[in-house]
C-alpha positions in Angstrom: 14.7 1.8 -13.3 14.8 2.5 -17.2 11.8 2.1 -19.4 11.8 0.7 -22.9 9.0 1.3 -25.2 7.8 -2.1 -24.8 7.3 -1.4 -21.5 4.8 1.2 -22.4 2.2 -0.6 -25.2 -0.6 -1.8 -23.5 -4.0 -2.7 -24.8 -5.6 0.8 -23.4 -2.9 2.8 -25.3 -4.3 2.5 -28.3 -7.4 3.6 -26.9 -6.7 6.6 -24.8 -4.0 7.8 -27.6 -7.0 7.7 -30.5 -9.1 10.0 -28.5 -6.5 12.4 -28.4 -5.5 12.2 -31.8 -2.0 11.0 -30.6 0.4 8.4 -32.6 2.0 6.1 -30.9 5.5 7.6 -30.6 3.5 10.6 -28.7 1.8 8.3 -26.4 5.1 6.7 -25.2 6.1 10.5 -24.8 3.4 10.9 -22.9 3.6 7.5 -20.6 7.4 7.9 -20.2 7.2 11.9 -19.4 4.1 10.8 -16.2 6.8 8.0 -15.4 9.4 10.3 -14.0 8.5 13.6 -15.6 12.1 13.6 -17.6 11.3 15.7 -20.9 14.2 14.7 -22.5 14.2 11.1 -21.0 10.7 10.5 -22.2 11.5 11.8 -25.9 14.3 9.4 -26.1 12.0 6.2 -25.0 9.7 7.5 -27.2 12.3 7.0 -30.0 11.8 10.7 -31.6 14.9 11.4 -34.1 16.7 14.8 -33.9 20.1 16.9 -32.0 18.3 19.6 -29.8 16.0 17.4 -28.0 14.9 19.7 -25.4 13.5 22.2 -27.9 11.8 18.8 -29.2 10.7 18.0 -25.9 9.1 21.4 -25.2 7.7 22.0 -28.5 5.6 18.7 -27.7 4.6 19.6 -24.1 3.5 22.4 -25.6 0.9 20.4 -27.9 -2.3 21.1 -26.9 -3.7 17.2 -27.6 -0.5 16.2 -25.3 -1.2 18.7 -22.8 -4.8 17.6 -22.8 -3.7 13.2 -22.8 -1.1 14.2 -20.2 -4.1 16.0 -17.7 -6.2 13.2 -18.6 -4.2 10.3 -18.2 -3.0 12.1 -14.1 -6.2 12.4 -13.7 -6.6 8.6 -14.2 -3.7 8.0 -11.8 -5.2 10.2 -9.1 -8.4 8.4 -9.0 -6.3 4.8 -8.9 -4.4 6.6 -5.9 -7.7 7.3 -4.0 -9.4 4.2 -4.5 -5.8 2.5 -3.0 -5.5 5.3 -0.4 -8.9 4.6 0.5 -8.9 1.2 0.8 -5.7 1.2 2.6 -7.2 3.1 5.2 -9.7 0.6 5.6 -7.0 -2.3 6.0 -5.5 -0.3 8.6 -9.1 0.5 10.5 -9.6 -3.2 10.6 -5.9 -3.8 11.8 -5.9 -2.0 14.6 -10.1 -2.5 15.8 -9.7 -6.5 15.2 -10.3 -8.2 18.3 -9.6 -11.8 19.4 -13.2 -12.1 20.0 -13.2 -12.4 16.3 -11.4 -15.9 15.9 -13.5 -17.4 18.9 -17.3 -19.0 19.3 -19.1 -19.1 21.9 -18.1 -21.7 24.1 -14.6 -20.4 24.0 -13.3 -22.2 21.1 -11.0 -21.3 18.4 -12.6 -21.4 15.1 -11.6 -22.5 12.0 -9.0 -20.8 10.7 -11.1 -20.6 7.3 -13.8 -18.6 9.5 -11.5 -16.1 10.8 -12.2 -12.3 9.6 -9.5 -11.6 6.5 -7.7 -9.3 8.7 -6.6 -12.0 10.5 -5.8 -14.5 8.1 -3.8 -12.1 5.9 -1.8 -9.8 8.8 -2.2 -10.1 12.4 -1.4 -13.5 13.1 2.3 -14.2 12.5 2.6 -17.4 13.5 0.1 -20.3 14.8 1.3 -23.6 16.5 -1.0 -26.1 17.4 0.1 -28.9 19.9 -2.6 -31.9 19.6 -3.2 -33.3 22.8 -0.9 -31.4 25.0 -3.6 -30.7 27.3 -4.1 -33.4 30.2 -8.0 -33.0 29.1 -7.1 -34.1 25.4 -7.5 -30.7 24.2 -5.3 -28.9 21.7 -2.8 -26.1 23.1 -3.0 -23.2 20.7 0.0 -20.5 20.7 -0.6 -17.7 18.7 2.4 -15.1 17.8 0.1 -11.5 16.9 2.0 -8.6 14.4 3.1 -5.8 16.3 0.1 -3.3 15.8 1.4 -0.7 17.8 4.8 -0.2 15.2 2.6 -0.2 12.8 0.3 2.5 14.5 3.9 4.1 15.2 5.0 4.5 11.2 1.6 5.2 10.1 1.1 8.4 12.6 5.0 9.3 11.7 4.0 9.2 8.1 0.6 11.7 8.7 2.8 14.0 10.9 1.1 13.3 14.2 4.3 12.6 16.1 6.3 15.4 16.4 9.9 16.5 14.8 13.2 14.9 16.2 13.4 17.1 18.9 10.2 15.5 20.6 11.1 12.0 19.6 11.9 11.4 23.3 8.7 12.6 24.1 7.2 10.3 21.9 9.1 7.5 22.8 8.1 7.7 26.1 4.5 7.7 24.9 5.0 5.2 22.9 6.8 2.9 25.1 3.9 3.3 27.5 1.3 2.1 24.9 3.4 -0.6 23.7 3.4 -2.2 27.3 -0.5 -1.6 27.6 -0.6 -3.3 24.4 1.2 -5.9 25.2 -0.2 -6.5 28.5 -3.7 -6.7 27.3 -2.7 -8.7 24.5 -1.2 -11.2 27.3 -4.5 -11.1 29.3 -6.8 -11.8 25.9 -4.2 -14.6 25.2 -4.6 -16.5 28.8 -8.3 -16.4 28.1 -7.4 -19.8 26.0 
């Protein structure tokens, strides 16, 4: 993916570059150098003239203003990447804790789809058919199709480490297999419920 300078102006620019006394060829530097941390990449978006730009390059990383909107500005990515980290965690709590429970009243009736918990109106129901009538007491069959939770339980504990190395994979698979047919057993169970 190649940036262009155009890519770079936004309406904060402006503002972030001022406080650190930056012109606008230094905060492309800047943006394009976070982008992919390319020295000699980033001088060239930036549009900076000259032959040797890698002594151009490190004479502006050098810079203390730079140095200072470069901290700053990771800084600002950091705290973006906690709030998403963060609220990606709880996405994934409420994934895997939702319960069928959830989309039912009382007397045993699905709800409204537009009552449902967003969990499961934006990721654990794949698929919903409805068959009007298709009971012999005139009520509506309702066949739900759920997203695997256990894969994604799977690639999230791969990604945090908590499955061992390719060595144990058999290991895990084993485990995993096991849980997957629990899952899917109880999953069976909740569904004849309807």
């Amino acid at each position: 993916m190649s940036m262009q300078p155009s890519d770079l102006v936004v309406a904060d620019v402006a503002l972030w570059a001022m406080r650190y006394r930056l012109t606008l060829q230094q905060a492309i530097f800047v943006e394009a150098y976070r982008h992919d941390f390319d020295p000699v990449k980033a001088l060239r978006i930036a549009g900076f003239p000259g032959r040797n730009g890698k002594a151009l390059a490190m004479k502006l990383l050098n810079q203390r203003n730079i140095q200072a909107a470069l901290k700053a500005r990771n800084e600002e990515l950091h705290c973006r990447a906690e709030e998403m980290r963060a609220a990606v965690l709880k996405w994934t709590r409420d994934l895997l804790e939702a319960d069928l429970d959830d989309i039912y009243d009382e007397s045993n009736q699905l709800k409204p789809v537009a009552e449902w918990p967003e969990v499961w109106r934006k990721g654990l129901v794949r698929s919903l058919k409805v068959d009007a009538g298709a009971d012999n007491s005139g009520r509506n069959r309702v066949k739900l199709s759920l997203a695997d939770r256990l894969n994604f339980l799977e690639l999230l504990m791969r990604h945090l480490g908590m499955l061992g190395p390719r060595i144990k994979r058999n290991e895990d698979r084993k485990l995993l297999g096991a849980a997957r047919a629990a899952q899917m057993s109880a999953d069976q169970v909740a569904l004849r419920k309807l």
